[in-house]
Every structure is written in C-alpha cells, then in structure tokens.
C-alpha positions in Angstrom: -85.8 11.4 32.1 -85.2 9.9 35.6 -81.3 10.1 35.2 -81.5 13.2 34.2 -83.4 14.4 37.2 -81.1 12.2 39.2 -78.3 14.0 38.2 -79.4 17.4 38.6 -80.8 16.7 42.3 -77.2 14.8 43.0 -75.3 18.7 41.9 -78.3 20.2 44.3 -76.8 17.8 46.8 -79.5 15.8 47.4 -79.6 12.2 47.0 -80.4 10.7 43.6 -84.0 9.5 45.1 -84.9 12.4 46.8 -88.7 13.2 45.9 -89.0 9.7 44.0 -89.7 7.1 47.2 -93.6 7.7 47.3 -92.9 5.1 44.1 -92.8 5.2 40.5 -93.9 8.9 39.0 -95.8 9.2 36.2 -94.7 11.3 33.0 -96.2 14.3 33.8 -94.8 14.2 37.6 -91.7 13.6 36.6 -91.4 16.2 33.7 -92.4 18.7 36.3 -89.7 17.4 39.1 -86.8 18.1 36.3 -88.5 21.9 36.4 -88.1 21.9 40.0 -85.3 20.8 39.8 -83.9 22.4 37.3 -85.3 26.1 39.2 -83.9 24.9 42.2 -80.4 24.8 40.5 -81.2 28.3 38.8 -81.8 29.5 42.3 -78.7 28.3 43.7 -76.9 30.2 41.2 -76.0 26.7 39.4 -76.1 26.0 35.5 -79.0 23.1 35.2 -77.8 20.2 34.2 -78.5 19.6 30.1 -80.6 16.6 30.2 -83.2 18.0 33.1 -83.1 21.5 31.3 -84.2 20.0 28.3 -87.0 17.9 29.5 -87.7 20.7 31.2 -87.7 22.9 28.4 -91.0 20.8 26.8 -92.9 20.1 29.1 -93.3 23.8 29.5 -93.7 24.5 25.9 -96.4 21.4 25.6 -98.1 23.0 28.3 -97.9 26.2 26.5 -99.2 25.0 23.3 -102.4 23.0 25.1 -103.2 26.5 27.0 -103.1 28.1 23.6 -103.9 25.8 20.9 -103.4 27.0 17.5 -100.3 27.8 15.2 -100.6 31.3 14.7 -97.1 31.9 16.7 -94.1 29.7 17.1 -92.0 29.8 20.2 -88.3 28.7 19.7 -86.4 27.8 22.7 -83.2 26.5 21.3 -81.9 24.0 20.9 -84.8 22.2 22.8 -87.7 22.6 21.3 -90.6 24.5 19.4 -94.1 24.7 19.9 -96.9 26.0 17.3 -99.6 28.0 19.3 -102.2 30.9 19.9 -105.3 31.0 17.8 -105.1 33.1 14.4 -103.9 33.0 10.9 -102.3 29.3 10.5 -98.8 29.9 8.6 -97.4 27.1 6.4 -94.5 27.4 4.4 -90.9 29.5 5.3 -90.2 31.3 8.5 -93.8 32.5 10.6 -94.8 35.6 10.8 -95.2 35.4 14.4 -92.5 34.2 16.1 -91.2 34.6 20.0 -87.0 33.3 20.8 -85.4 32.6 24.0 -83.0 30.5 25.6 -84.0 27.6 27.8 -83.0 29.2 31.4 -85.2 32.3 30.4 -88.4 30.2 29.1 -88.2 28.0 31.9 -88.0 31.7 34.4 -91.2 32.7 32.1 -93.1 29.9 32.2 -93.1 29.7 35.4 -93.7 33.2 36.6 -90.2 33.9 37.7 -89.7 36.7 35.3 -92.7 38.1 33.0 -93.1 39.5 29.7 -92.7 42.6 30.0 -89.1 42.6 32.1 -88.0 39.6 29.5 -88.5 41.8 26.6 -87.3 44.7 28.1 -84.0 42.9 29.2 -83.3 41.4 25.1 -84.3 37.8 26.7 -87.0 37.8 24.5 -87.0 38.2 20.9 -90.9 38.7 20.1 -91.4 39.3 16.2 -95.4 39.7 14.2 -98.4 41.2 15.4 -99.2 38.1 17.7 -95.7 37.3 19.0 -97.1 38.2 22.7 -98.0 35.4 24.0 -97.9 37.0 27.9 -102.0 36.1 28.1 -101.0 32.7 28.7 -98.1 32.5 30.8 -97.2 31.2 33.3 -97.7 28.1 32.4 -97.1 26.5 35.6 -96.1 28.3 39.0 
C-alpha cells in the first residue's frame, strides 16, 4: 500500500513522503491517502496510478458495506473488488438480483461525492439492475 501511494504522489509531483513524516500511518489512514491521492490525480486530469486506485477502490467499498450492512445488493467495481450490502432479501446462489456496476474512477467520484447518483446513472457510469440496486441513501461514503 505505501508504494503504491508513493508512486502515485511521485506522478502528482510531490515527493514520495509527502503527507507520511508525522510517522507511521495506520491502515485506515493510509487507505484513505491512496483516495486522496488517487482524486488528486483525477483532478489533475491524470490516470491514477493501478496500485493506489485499487486500494482505493476497497476501502471505499468496505466503507460502503459497514454503512449498509446486509447482502441484498452487490456492487461490482471491476476488476477491484465487490462488496455485499443494503438490508433486504439475502441472495445465495447465481448472479443477484440486485446488482449496481462501475468502473473504479467513477466509484471512487461517487463515493466520494464528486458525482452523485443520479448524474452517474444518467451519464451510463452506472449500471444499476433489481428493485434495490439504488444504493444513493448511503453515499458518499467519505467526502
């Protein structure tokens, strides 16, 4: 995890370090630095780097799913991960019922309150499928 938010702050330009001298992070703090980071790069019209994308990618969906426990929906955010969540009718076997698809620059817009629901679906970003696919109630997940 810390390489790969060392090499996403090195494309931003800033040194390898930068945000990690007030010592050693913790898991959650640095999960959420390869966010940052990872919107900073978004934001400077740059394609985050794989590794920090993908970390994250679940820490966002973890966060999703412990807002929303359940398994009445899956969210799919290829080819990074996929979370179980919302209350309701617990599916087992095949392909849910319920299921919401995007890719990991739009979840990690979404999650965040960079782009909502409604302009995601609208746009084809998100592929929402079931009677309980909306999971807008409980996003963001993290501003």
């Amino acid at each position: 995890m810390l390489a790969a938010l060392a090499a996403q702050l090195a494309e931003l330009g800033d040194p390898p370090s930068a945000g990690l001298d007030r010592g050693p992070l913790g898991l959650a703090e640095l999960q959420s630095a390869c966010v940052d980071a990872a919107l900073a790069a978004i934001g400077a019209g740059l394609c985050p780097q794989p590794g920090a994308l993908r970390v994250a990618v679940r820490y966002l969906l973890d966060l999703l799913a412990g807002a929303a426990p359940g398994r009445a929906v899956e969210v799919r955010v290829p080819p990074y991960g996929a979370v179980q969540c919302m209350p309701g009718p617990v599916h087992t076997r095949g392909t849910p019922p319920n299921v919401v698809e995007t890719d990991p620059v739009t979840w990690l817009r979404l999650a965040t309150g960079d782009l909502t629901w409604q302009e995601g679906v609208e746009g084809g970003a998100i592929r929402a499928s079931g009677p309980r696919a909306d999971v807008s109630s409980h996003l963001p997940v993290r501003r």
